[in-house]
N, C-alpha and C positions, 0 to 999 in steps of 0.2 A: 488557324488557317490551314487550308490543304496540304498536304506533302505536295510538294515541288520537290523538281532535282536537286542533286546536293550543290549548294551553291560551290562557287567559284572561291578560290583564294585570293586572283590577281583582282587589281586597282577595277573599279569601274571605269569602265567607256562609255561616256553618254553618247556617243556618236555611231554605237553599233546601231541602224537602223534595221536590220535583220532580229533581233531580238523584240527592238523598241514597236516596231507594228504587227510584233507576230500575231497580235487579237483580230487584225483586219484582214479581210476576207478581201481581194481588188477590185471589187465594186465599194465595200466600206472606206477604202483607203483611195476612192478616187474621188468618195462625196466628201471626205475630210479636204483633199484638195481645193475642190471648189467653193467649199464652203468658207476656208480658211481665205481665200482669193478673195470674195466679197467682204467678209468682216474686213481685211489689211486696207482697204478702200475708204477710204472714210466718207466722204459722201454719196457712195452706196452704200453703203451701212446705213449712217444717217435716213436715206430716204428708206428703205429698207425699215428702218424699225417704224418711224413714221406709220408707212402704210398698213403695216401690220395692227401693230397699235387702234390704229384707225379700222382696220375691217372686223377688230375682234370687239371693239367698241359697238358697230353697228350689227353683231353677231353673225357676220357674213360667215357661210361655212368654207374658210381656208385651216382649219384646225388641221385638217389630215395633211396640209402643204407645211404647217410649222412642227407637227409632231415627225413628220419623216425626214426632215432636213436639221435646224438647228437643234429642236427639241433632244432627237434624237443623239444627236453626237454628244452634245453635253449634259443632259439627265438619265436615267436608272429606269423610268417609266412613272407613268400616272399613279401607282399605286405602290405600297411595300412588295407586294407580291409580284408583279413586274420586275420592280428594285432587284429582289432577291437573282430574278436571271442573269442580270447584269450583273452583281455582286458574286453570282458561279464562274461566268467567262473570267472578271476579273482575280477570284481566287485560281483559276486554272494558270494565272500568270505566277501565282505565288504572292498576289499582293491581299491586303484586307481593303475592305468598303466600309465607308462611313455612308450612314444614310443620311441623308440631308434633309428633311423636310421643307421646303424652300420655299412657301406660301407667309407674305408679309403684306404688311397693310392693309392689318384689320386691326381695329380696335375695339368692339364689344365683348361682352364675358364671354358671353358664347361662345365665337368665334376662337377669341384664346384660350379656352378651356380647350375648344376642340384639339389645338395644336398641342398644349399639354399631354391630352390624351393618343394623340398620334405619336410625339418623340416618344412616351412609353409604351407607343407598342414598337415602336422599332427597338427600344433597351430589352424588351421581350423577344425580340426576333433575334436581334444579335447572342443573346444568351442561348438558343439553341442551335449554335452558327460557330464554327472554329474560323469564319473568313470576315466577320463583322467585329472589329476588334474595339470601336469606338462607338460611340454616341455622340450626340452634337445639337445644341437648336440656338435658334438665335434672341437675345431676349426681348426685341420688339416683335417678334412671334407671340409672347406671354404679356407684353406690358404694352397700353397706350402709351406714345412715344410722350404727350405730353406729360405723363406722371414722372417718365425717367430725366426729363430736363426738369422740374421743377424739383424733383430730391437731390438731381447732380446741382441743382444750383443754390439749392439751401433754405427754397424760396417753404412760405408756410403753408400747410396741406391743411382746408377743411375737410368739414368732415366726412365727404362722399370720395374725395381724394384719397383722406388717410384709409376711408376702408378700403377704395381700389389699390393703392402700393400696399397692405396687408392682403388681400388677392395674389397679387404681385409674387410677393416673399413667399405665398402659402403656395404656387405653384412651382417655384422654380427649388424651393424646398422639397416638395413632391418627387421631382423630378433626378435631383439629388442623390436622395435616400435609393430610390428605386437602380439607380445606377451602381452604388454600393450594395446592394443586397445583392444585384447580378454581376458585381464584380464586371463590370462593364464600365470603363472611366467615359466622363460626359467632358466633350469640350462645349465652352460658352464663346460664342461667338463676339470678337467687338464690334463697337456700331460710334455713329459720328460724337466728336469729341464732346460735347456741348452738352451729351448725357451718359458718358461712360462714366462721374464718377460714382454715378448711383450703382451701376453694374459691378463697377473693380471693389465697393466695399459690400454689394452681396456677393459677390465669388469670395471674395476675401473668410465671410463669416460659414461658408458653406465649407471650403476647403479645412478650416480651423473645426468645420465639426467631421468632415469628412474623409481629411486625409492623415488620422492618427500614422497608419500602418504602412501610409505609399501614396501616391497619388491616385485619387479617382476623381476629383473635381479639377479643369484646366481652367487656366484665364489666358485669354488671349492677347498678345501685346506686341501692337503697328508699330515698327519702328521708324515709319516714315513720318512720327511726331518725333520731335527733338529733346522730351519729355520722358521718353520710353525706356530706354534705355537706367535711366537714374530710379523710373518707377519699379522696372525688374531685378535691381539691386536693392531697393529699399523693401518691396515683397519677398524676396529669401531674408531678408535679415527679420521681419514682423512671421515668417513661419521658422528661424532660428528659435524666437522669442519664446513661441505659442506654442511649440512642440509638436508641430506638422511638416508633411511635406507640401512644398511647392511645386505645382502641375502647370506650365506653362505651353501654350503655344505661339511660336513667332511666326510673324508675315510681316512684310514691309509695309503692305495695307491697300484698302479699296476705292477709300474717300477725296484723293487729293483734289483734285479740281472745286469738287464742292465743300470744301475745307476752307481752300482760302478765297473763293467768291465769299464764302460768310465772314468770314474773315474781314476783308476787305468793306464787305457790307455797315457788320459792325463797330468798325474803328478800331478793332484789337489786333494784338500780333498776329500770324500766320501757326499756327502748332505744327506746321512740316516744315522740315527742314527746306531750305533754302535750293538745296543741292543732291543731286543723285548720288555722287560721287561719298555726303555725309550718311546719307542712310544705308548704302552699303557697306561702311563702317561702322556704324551700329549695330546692324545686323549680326555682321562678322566676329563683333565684338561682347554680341549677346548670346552666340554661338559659344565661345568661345569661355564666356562668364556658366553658362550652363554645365558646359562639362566638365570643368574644376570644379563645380558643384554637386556633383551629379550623387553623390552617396545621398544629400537631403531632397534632391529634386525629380522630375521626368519632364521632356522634352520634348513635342514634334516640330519638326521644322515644317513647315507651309511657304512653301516657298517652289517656283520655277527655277529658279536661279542655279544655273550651272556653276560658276564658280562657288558659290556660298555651299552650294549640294557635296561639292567636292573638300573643302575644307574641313565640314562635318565629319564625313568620312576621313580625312586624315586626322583631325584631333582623337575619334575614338582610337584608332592606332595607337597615336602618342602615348595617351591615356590607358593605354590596355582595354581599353572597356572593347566587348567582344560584339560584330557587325550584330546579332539579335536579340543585344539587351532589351529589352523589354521596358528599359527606361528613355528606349532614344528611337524617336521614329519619323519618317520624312514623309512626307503629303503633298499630293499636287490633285487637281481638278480632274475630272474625268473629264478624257477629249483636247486635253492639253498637257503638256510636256511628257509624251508618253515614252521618249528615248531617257529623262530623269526619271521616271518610275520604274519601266521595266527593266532598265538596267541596273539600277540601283538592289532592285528588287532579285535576279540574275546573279549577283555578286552577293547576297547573305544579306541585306540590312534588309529592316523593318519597317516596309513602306505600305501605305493606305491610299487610297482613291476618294476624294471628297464623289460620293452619287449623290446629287438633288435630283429630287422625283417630287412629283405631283400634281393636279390639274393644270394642265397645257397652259388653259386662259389664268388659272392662279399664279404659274409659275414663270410668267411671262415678265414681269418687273424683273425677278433674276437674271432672266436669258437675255435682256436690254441691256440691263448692267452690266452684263459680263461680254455683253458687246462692246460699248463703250470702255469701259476698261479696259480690254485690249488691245484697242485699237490708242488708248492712252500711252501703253509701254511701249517705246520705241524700241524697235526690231523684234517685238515675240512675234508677230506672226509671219514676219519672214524669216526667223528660225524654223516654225510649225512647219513655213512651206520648202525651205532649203531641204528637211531633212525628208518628206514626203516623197519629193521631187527624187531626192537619191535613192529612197527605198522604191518606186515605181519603175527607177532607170534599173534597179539591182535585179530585182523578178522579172523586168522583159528581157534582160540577158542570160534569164533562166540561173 
């Protein structure tokens, strides 16, 4: 990453919003405003994606009306090269970028090959990049969703099946390697419960061939299942066994809603917890399981969450472990929670920027999603806009 000032000693302030928008320019920070205004809305939102959806469906040219407004706030640009600009501003914060490649909902070879070959040119980008500290893809990017629920489910593969999940494995192995050779660690993204356990035992066999000497392969784990937690004890103790380390990433998670409509659909339990109040105890407690662990493990936190953000931070204290370990690092979305990144970032710890980038009209299922999902957490976007709000009153009183 770039030389930044020397960090700070004192505690982080997430609430310094002088630091937190220093990227925006007050036209940048008045379209985060407005933009922030409609998503909190919800059935402007809703008809909002609607429409969109709908004109991009009929190839009506509003492309340059989503590339300049939401496109813009929360992706890196259409291309890596794009990416990379976004990835200087935000190294001039002192943070690193993860590229995202964030084109889903394809299923032919082709298509997932292409994506193979795109996350390895971004482990190629990052390798010649002090501000690109990660990698990242997600594995229904590589894998027909149906092959991942028919091996998470045990069910049996003929033989056009068995050779597409040996596809499967031969890509996401590719992909692996090439991350260990650049010494660039890959996170794997989780996806809906119903085919993660095909995922959690290939990360599991990748990490075991991968992470002899440290972590370079992560596994990702929703604590908003009531499962996850017991899962992320049970994987340190199978890489106590194996003679690896454990590379994990935590998030509470993205799926709820459509968790337990299936849920509900199929007559089974619910896999989320019941209660917000239980998953922030897990969370807290998965934090917490990590860095008592931390000689065999590495860490990012993915999380918005101020209180969990700050806990973090005080356990490495406890702990000794020094704000830039290299084994402990916190992540938030580009265009969201930018008072927990910059500040975090301001104070010494090792924070990253999720950038997704890539074709507007391809990356448009993410930018719905990530509407709908926030406008799910009650009160993120009127955190976004309390603290906007304060930073626009601070610079008009000069």
């Amino acid at each position: 990453m770039p030389t930044a000032a020397p960090a700070s000693t004192a505690a982080p302030n997430l609430g310094d919003t002088r630091i937190a928008f220093k990227q925006y320019t007050g036209r940048g920070l008045l379209r985060a405003y407005w933009l922030f205004r409609i998503i909190g809305i919800p059935w402007l939102n809703a008809v909002g994606r609607a429409l969109t959806q709908f004109a991009l469906s009929l190839h009506l040219p509003i492309k340059w009306a989503v590339k300049a407004t939401i496109f813009k706030h929360f992706c890196g640009g259409e291309t890596i090269t794009e990416s990379l600009r976004t990835a200087q501003k935000i190294g001039d914060g002192g943070l690193g970028t993860i590229l995202d490649y964030s084109v889903e909902g394809q299923d032919d070879d082709d298509s997932l090959d292409h994506t193979r070959d795109e996350i390895l040119r971004t482990i190629a980008a990052a390798q010649q990049r002090k501000d690109i500290p990660f990698s990242v893809f997600k594995p229904t990017g590589l894998s027909p969703v149906h092959i991942l629920e028919k091996v998470s489910a045990g069910s049996p593969l003929n033989e056009e099946d068995a050779h597409e999940w040996e596809l499967v494995q031969g890509r996401v192995l590719r992909i692996c390697q090439a991350a260990r050779d650049a010494r660039i660690p890959v996170l794997i993204d989780a996806e809906d419960s119903w085919y993660q356990p095909a995922i959690d035992a290939l990360v599991a066999r990748m990490m075991e061939r991968f992470n002899r000497n440290g972590a370079v392969v992560f596994n990702t784990i929703q604590l908003y299942r009531h499962d996850r937690l017991a899962f992320l004890k049970e994987s340190f103790a199978a890489a106590e066994r194996g003679g690896y380390h454990l590379g994990v990433k935590l998030v509470r998670g993205a799926y709820m809603e459509k968790e337990r409509e299936r849920a509900a659909e199929k007559g089974y339990p619910s896999p989320i917890h019941a209660e917000k109040t239980a998953v922030d105890r897990d969370y807290d407690d998965a934090l917490r399981f990590c860095v008592a662990h931390i000689d065999r493990m590495a860490v990012m936190a993915g999380t918005h969450n101020e209180q969990s953000t700050l806990l973090l931070a005080r356990l490495l204290e406890e702990h000794g472990i020094a704000r830039n370990d290299r084994r402990v690092w916190f992540a938030q979305l580009l265009g969201m929670s930018d008072n927990i990144s910059y500040n975090m970032a301001d104070t010494g710890y090792n924070v990253a920027k999720y950038v997704p980038y890539g074709p507007v009209r391809a990356v448009l299922p993410y930018l719905i999603r990530r509407a709908q999902e926030n406008t799910s957490v009650a009160g993120q976007m009127g955190r976004e806009l309390k603290l906007i709000v304060v930073e626009r009153k601070r610079r008009a009183q000069g």
